[in-house]
C-alpha positions in Angstrom: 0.0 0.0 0.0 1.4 3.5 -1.3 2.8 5.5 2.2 0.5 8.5 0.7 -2.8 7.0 1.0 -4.3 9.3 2.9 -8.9 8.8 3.3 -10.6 11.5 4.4 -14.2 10.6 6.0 -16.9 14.1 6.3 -19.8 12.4 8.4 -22.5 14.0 9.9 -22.6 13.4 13.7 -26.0 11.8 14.4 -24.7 9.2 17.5 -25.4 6.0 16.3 -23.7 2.9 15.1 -22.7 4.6 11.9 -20.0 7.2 14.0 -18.8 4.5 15.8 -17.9 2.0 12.5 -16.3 5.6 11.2 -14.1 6.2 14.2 -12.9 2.5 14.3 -12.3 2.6 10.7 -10.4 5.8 11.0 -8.5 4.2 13.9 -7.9 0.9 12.1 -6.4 2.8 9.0 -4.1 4.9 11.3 -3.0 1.7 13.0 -2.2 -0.1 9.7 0.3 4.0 8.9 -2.9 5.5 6.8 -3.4 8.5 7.2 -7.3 9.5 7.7 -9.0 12.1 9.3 -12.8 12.7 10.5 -14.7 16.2 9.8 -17.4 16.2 11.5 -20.5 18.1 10.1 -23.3 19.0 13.1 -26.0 17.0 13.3 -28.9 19.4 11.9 -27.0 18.9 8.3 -28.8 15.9 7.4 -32.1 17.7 7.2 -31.0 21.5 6.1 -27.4 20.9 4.7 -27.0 24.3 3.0 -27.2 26.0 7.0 -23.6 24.3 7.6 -20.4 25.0 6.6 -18.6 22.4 4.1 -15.2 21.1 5.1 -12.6 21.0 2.4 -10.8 18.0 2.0 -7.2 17.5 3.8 -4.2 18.6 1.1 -3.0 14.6 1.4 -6.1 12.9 1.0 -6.3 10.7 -2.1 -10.1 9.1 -1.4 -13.0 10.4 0.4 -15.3 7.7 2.4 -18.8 8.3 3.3 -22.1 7.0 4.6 -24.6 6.9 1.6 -26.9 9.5 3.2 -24.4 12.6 2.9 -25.5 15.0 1.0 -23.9 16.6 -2.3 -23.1 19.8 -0.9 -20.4 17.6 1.6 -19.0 15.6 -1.4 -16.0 16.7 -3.3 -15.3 16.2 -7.1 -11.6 16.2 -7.0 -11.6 12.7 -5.2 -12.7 9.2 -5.9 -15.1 8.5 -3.6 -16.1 5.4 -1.4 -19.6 5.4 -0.5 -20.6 2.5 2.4 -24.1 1.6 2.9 -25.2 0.7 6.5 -29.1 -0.4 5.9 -31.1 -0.2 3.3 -34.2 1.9 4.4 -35.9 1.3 1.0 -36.3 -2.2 1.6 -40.0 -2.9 1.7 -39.6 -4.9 5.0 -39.2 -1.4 7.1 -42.4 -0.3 5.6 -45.2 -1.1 7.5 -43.0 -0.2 10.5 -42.3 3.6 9.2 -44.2 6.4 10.3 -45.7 8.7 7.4 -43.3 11.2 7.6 -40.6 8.7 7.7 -42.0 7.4 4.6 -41.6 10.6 2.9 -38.3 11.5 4.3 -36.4 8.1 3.4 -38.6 8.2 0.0 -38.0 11.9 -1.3 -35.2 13.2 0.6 -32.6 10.3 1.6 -33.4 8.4 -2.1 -32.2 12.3 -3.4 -29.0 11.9 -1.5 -28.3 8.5 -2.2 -29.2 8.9 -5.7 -26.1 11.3 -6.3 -23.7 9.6 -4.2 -24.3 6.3 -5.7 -23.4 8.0 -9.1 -20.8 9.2 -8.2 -18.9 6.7 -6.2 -16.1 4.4 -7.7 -17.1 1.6 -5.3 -20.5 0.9 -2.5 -19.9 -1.3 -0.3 -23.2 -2.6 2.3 -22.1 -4.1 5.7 -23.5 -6.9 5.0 -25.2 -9.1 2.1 -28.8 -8.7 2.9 -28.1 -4.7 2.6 -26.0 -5.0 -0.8 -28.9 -7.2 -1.8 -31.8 -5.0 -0.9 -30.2 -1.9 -2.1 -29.1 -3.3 -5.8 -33.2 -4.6 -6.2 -34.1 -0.8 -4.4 -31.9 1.0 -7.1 -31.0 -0.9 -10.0 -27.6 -1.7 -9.2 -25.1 -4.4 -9.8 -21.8 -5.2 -8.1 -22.3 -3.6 -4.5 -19.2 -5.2 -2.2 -20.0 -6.4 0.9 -17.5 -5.5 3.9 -18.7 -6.9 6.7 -19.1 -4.7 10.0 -16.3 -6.0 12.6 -15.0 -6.2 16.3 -12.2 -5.7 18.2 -11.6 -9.7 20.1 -9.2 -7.8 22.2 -11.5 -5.7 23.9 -14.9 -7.8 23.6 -13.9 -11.0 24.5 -15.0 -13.9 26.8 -15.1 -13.6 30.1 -16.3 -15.5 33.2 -19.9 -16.3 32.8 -22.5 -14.8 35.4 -22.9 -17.1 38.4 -26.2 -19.6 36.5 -28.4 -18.5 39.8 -31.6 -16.8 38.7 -32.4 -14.4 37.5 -31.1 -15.1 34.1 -29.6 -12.0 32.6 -30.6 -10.3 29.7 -29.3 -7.1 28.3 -30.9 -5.0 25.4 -28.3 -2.8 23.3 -29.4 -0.4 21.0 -31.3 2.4 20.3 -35.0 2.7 21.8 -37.1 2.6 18.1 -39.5 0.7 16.4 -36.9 -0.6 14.1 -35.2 -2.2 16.7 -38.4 -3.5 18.1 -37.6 -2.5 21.6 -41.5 -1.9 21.4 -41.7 -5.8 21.9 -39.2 -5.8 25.1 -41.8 -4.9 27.7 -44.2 -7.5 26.2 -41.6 -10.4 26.4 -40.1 -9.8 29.8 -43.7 -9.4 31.1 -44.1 -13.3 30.2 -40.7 -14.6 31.5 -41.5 -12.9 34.9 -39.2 -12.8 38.0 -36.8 -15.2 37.2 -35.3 -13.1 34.5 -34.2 -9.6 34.3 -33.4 -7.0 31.0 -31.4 -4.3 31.5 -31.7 -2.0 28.1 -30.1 0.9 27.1 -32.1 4.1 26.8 -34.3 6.0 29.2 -37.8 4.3 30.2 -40.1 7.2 29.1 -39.5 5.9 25.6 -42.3 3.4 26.4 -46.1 4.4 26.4 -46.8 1.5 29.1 -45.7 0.6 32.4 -42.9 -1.1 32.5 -42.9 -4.8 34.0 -40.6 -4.6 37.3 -37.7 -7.2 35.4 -36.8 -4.4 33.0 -34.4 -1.9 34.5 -32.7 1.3 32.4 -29.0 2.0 32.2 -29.0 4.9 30.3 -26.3 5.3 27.5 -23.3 3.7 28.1 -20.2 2.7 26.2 -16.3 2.2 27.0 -15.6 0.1 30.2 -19.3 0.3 31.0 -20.3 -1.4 28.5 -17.9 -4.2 28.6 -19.3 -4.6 31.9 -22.7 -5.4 30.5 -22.1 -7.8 28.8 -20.0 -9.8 31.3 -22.9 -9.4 33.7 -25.3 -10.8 31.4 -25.9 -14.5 30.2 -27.4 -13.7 26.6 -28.4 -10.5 24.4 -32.0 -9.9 23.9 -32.6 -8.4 19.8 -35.8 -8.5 18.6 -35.0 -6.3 15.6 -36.9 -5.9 12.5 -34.4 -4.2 10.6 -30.3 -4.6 10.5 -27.7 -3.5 8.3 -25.1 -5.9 10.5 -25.5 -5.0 14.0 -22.5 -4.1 16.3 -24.5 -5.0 19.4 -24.9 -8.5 17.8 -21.0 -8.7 17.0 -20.3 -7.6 20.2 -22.7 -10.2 22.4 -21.3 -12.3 20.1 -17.6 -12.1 20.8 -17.7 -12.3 24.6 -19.2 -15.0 24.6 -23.0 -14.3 25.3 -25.8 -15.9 23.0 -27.9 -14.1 20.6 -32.0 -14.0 20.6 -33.1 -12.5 17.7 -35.3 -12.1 14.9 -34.9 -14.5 11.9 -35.1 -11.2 9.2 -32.8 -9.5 7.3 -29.0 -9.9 7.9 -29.3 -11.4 11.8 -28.9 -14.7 10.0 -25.3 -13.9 8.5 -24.9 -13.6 12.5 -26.6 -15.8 13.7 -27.8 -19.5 13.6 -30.2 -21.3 15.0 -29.7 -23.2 18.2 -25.7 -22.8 17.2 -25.1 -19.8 19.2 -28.2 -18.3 19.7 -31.6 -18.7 18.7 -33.5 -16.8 15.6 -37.2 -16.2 16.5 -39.9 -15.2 14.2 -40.2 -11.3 13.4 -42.8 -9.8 16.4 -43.6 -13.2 17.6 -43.5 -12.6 21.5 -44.3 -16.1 21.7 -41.2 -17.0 20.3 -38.6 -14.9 21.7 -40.1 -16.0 25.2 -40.1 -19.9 24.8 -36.5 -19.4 23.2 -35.3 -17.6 26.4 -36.4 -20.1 28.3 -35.0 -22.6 26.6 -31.2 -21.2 26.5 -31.4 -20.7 30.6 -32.4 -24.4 31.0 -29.2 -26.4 30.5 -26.3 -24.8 31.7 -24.4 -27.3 28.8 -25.9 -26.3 26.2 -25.6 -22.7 26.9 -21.9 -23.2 27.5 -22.2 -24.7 23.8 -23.8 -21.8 22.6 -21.4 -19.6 24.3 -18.2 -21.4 22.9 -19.8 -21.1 19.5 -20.7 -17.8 19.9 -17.1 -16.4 20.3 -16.0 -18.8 17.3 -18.4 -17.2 14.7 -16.7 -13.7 15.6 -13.0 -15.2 15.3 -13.6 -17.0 12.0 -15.6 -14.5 10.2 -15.8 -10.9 11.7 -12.6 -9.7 13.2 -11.3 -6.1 12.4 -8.2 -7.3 10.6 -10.2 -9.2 8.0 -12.2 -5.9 7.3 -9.5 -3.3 7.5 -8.1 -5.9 4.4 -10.6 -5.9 2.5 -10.5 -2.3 2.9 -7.0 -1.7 1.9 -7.5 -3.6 -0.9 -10.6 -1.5 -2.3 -8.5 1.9 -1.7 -5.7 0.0 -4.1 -8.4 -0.9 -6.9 -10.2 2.3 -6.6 -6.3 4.2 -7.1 -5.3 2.0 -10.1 -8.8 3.0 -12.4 
């Protein structure tokens, strides 16, 4: 790899999953003598992008890399340009779980945005296959690489299980939305009962109901916090109804703790069934409940879980294979 490769990333600061893969990107790159550097353009941008100021490019960058929904007005001409796609909100899945004026806004607005930069951009790559596959049927398009999200195993990795006295342990990562079904938590942990607990990120007013007295708040957390999570808990609780490839998953995944989730979209890349963790059917409460039982009944076969868990991160999703695969897109995208 040339020693003047230089990526520049402009991203629009919205604090979700999409910041975080930029920042360990950026970090990765640096790590591997890359030189990279994040402008970050204020949130607001995303809905009225001509109120904030466009950053200019870095003198030594030879490729800017963005998130498909930046808009023109933060994409320069002068560089070839790597556009990644996180989730396809097109996909006719997310529909009936859209409000109206989300409808509009992903229809009218984000299709605008996404319109240009695929046009423009020498290479898309989706985080995962479902997402390259939705987003070629959404928008005509061939030949959309699929880089999968990552984790560090250095940082998320297995540790001691929680002692297998009840309660079992659940924990909820993520961002309190529809999407995300964390409309269905309440619902589920009101049929386990006592004997199992769900600690979820977020605040509790997100809910329109009273919360059962098993589900308990943390906040936003992240850093050594977070790592302590997972420790503390025996399995992650997912029922999602929409991923690009979750980090949350990835994470569970690599220390060691089983995944219940919903058998849609790209979970299954992730996940598989009664391997290490369980896939449930999409907004079946039913489901997700008897499958949580099931994994805190036998302490073997939730050590087999576990083991297998931690496996499917170590073979398949570890940052070095990624930062690769990345390298080696920069190194095409130079020589057209």
């Amino acid at each position: 790899m040339p020693k003047s490769l230089g990526v520049w990333f402009p991203l629009v600061r919205r604090n979700t999953g999409v910041d975080v893969y930029t920042e360990r990107l950026s970090k990765l790159l640096e790590e591997r003598g890359v030189r990279t550097q994040i402008d970050w353009i204020p949130g607001w941008a995303e809905f009225f992008p001509w109120t904030a100021k466009v950053p200019k490019p870095p003198s030594w960058a030879t490729h800017v890399h963005i998130n498909s929904w930046l808009h023109r007005r933060f994409i320069p001409d002068q560089l070839p340009l790597i556009v990644t796609l996180h989730s396809c909100v097109h996909d006719p899945n997310l529909t009936p779980y859209k409000s109206f004026a989300q409808k509009l806004y992903h229809r009218i607005w984000i299709r605008y945005c996404e319109n240009y930069s695929f046009a423009q951009a020498k290479a898309i790559v989706a985080v995962s296959h479902y997402t390259a596959k939705a987003t070629e049927l959404a928008f005509g398009l061939s030949d959309i690489k699929t880089i999968p999200n990552w984790v560090d195993i250095k940082t998320f990795k297995s540790t001691q299980f929680p002692p297998s006295t009840l309660p079992f342990n659940l924990l909820f990562v993520g961002n309190l939305s529809i999407r995300k079904g964390a409309d269905l938590l309440p619902k589920i942990m009101k049929q386990l009962g006592p004997e199992f607990l769900l600690k979820y990120t977020g605040k509790p007013e997100y809910f329109d109901t009273q919360l059962p007295k098993n589900m308990i708040s943390v906040g936003k957390v992240q850093g050594d916090d977070l790592l302590n999570l997972y420790s503390e808990s025996h399995a992650l609780l997912f029922p999602t109804r929409l991923e690009g490839l979750p980090l949350s998953v990835l994470e569970a995944l690599a220390m060691g703790r089983p995944v219940i989730t919903s058998n849609c979209s790209s979970l299954p890349e992730l996940v598989q069934n009664d391997k290490n963790g369980y896939l449930c059917k999409k907004d079946n409460v039913n489901d997700f409940v008897e499958s949580v039982r099931k994994l805190a009944k036998s302490q073997e076969h939730y050590n087999q879980l576990s083991a297998a868990a931690r496996d499917t991160v170590e073979s398949s999703f570890t940052e070095e294979k990624s930062v690769d695969s990345y390298l080696e897109l920069y190194k095409n995208v130079s020589q057209e």
